[in-house]
Each structure stands twice: as structure tokens, then as C-alpha cells.
KOLMIKOL-375589 format. One line per 2 residues: number of its first residue (from 1); their letters; for each residue x, y, z of N, C-alpha, C, CB. Coordinates in steps of 0.05 Angstrom, whole numbers, plus 5000, padded with zeros to 4 digits. Atoms other than C-alpha are relative to their C-alpha. Glycine has a CB too. Layout:
// residues N
NUM) A) X Y Z X Y Z X Y Z X Y Z; ...
// end
This chain:
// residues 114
1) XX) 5029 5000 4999 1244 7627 2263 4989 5020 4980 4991 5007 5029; 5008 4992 5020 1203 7654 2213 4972 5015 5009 4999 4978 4982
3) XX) 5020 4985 4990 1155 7711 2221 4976 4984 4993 5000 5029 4990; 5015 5001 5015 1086 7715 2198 4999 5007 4978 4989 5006 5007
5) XX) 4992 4984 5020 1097 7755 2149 5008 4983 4973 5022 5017 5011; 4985 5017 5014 1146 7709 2119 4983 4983 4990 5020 4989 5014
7) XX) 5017 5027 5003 1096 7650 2125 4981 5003 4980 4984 4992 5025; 5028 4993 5024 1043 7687 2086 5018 5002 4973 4978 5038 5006
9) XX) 4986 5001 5017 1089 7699 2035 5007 4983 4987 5012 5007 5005; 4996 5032 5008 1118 7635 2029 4969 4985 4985 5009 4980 5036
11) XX) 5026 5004 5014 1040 7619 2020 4998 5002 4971 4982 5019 5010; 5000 4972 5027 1033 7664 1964 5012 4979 4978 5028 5037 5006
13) XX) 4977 5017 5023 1097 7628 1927 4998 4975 4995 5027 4998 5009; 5003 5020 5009 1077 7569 1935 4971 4987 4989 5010 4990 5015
15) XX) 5024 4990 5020 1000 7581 1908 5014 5005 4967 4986 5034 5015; 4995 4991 5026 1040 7615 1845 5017 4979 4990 5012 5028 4998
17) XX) 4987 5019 5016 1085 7559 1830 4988 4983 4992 5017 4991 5008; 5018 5014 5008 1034 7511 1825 4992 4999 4983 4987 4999 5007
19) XX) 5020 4993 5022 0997 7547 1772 5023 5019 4972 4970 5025 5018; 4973 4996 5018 1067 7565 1736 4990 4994 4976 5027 4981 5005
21) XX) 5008 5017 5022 1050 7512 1691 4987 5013 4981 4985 4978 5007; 5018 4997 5012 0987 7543 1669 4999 5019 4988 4984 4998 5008
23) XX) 4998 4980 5012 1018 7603 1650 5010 5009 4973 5009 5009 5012; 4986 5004 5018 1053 7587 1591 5023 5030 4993 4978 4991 4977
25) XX) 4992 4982 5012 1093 7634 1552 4990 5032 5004 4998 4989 4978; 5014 4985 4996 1047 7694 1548 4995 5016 5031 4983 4988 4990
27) XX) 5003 4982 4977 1039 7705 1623 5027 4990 5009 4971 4997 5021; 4985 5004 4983 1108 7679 1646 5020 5012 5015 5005 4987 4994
29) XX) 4988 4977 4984 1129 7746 1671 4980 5002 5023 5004 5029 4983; 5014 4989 4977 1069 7751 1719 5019 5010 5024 4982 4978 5011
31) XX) 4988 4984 4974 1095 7774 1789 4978 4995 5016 5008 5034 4999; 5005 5005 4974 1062 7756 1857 5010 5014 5017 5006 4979 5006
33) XX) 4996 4983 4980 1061 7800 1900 4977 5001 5020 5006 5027 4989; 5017 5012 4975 1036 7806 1978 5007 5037 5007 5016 4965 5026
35) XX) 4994 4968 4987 1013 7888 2002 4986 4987 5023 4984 5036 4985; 5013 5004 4980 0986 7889 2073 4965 5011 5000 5018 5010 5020
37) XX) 5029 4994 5002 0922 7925 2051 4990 5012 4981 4992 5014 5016; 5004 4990 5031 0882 7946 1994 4992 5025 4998 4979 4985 4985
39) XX) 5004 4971 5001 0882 8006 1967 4978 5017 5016 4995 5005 4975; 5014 4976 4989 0844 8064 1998 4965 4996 4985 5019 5034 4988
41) XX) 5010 4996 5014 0769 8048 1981 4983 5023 4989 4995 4987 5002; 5020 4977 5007 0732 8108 1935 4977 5003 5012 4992 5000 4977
43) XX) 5029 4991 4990 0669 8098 1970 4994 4981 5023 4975 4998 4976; 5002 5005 4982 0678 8088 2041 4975 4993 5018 5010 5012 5005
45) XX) 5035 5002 4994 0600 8090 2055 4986 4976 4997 4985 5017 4983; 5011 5024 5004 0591 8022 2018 5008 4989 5023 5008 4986 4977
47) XX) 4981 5024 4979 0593 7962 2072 5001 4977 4977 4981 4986 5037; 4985 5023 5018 0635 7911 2024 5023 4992 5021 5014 5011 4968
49) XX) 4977 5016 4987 0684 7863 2057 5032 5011 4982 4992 4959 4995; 4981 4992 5014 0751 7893 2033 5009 4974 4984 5022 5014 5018
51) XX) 4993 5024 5009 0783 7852 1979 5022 4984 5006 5002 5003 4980; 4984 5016 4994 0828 7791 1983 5022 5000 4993 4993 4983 4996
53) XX) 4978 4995 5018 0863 7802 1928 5003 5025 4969 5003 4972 4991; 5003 4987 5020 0871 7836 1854 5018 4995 4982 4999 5023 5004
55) XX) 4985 5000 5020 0898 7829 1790 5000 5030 4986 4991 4978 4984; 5006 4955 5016 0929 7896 1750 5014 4983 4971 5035 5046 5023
57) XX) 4997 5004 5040 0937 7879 1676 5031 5014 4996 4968 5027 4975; 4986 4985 5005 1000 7891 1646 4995 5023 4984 5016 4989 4995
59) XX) 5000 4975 5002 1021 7963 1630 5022 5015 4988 4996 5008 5022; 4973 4995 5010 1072 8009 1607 5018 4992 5013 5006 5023 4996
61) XX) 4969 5008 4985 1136 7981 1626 4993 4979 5037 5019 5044 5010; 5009 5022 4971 1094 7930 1682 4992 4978 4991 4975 5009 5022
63) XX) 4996 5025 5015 1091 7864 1667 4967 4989 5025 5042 4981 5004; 5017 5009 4990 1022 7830 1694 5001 4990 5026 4993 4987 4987
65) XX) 5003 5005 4967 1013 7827 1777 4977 4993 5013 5006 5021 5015; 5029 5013 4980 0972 7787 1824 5020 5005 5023 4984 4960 4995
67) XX) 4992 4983 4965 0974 7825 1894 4971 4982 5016 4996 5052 5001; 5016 5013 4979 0947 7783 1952 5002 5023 5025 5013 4968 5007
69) XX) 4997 4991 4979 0930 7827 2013 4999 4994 5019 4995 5011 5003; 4994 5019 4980 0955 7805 2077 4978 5001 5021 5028 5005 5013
71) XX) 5017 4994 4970 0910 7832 2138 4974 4986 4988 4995 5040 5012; 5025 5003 5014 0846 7823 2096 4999 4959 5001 5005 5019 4962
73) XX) 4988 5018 5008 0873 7752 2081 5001 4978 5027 5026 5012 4987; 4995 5014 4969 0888 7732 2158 4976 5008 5009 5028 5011 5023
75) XX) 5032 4999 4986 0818 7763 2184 4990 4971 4998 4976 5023 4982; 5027 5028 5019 0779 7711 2136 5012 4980 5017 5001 4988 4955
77) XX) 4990 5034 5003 0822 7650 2156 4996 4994 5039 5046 4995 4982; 5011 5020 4982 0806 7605 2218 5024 4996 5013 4985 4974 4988
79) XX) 4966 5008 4986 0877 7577 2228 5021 4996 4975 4999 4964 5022; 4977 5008 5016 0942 7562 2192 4989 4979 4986 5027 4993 5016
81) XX) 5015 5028 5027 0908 7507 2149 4978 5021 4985 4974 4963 5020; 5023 4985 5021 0848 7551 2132 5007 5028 4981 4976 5010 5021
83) XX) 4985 4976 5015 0895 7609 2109 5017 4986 4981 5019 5021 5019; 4992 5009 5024 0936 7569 2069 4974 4990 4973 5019 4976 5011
85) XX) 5022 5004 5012 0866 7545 2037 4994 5029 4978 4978 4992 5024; 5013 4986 5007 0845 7618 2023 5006 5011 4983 4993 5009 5011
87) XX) 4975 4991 5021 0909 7640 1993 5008 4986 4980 5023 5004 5011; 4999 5023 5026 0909 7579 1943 4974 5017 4983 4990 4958 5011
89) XX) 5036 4998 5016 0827 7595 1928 5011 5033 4990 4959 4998 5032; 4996 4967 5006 0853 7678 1918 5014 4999 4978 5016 5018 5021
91) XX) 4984 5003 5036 0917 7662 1866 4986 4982 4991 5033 4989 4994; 5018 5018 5023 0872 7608 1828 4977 5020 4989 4983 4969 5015
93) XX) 5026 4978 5009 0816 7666 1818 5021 5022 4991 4974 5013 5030; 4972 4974 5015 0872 7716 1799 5009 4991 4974 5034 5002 5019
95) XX) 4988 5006 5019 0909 7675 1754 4972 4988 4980 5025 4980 5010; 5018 5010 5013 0842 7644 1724 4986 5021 4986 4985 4987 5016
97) XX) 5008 4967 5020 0815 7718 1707 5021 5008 4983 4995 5030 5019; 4974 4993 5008 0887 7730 1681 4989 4979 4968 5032 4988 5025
99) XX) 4992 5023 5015 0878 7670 1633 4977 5007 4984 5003 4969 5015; 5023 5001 5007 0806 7681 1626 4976 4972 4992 5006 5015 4982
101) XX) 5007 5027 5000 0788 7610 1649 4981 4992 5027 5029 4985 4999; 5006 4999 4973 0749 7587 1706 5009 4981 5017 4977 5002 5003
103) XX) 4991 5009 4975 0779 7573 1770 5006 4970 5003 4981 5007 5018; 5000 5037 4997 0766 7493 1774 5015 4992 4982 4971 4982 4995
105) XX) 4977 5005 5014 0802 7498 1704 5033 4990 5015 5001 5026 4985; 4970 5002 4986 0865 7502 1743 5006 4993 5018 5012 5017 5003
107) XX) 4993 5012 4962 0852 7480 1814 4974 4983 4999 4998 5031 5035; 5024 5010 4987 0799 7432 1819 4986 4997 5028 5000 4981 4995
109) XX) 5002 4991 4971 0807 7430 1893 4995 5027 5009 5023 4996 5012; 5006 4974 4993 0804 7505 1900 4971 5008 5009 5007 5015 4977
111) XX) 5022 4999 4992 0748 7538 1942 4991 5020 4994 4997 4996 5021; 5020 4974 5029 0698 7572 1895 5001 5027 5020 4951 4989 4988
113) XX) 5004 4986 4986 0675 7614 1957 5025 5023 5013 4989 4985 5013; 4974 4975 4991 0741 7651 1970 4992 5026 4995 5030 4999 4982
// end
């Protein structure tokens, strides 16, 4: 049996393989990765919905990462259909800023509103 954990994950991987394709050469080190929460925010005082996700640019010796966060990620979603939904619509807006393309470029199905 397979946690949650696992499941979201699995999510994740199979969001990023999809959009493999679109990565060509240039990004085909990305990395996918899943933290449980997003960083610490600087200005706790704002009310903002914590984020979903984030892209970090590659770096010295880091090769370009899209981090989905998990808790943040399961709040939003409805049920096991609507979380797989949100986590598609999150890596398509990651990898689409990555690319510097928009979103529908790569997922037409994808839900703008993520």
C-alpha cells in the first residue's frame, strides 16, 4: 500500500514526464522535487495563500528545480481527482516560466487558475 506521500509524489512525476518533451536539451537536467512546505514567509503580516509551488533557476553547481509543496497542495484540492488536477496546473506554470512560454503552450488542458 502506498502512502500519501508516495501518491503525491508519484503525482509530481508524472506531471514532469509529460512535459519532458518540452524541455529539450537546455532544460533536460531540471529536477522535480516535492518539500512539504514553503519556505518560512519574510512577511508574516501579509494575508497571501502560501505558495503551491516555485521554480529556483539554475545556480552554482544546481541544475534548474521545480519544488511542488505538499500540505499547501492537499489544502487547495477537493479530492484525489482534483489534486491530481492542481499538481498538473502547478508543474505546467513552473515549467512554462522555466521556458518562458505560457502555460496553454504546453498543457492546453491545464487550469489557468492554479
Amino acid at each position: 500500500m502506498t502512502t500519501r506521500r508516495e501518491r503525491f509524489d508519484d503525482l509530481v512525476l508524472d506531471a514532469a514526464d509529460r512535459l519532458r518533451p518540452h524541455l529539450g536539451n537546455r532544460y533536460a537536467g531540471t529536477e522535480f522535487a516535492v518539500q512539504e512546505v514553503p519556505p518560512t514567509d519574510p512577511a508574516p503580516w501579509e494575508d497571501q495563500a502560501p505558495p503551491l509551488g516555485r521554480l529556483l533557476r539554475a545556480g552554482a553547481g544546481r541544475t534548474d528545480r521545480v519544488v511542488l509543496y505538499r500540505r499547501p497542495v492537499e489544502a487547495r484540492a477537493l479530492d484525489a481527482d482534483d489534486l491530481a488536477v492542481i499538481v498538473r496546473g502547478v508543474v505546467t506554470q513552473q515549467v512554462a516560466a522555466l521556458l518562458g512560454v505560457p502555460p496553454e503552450e504546453l498543457d492546453p488542458e491545464a487550469d489557468p487558475d492554479v
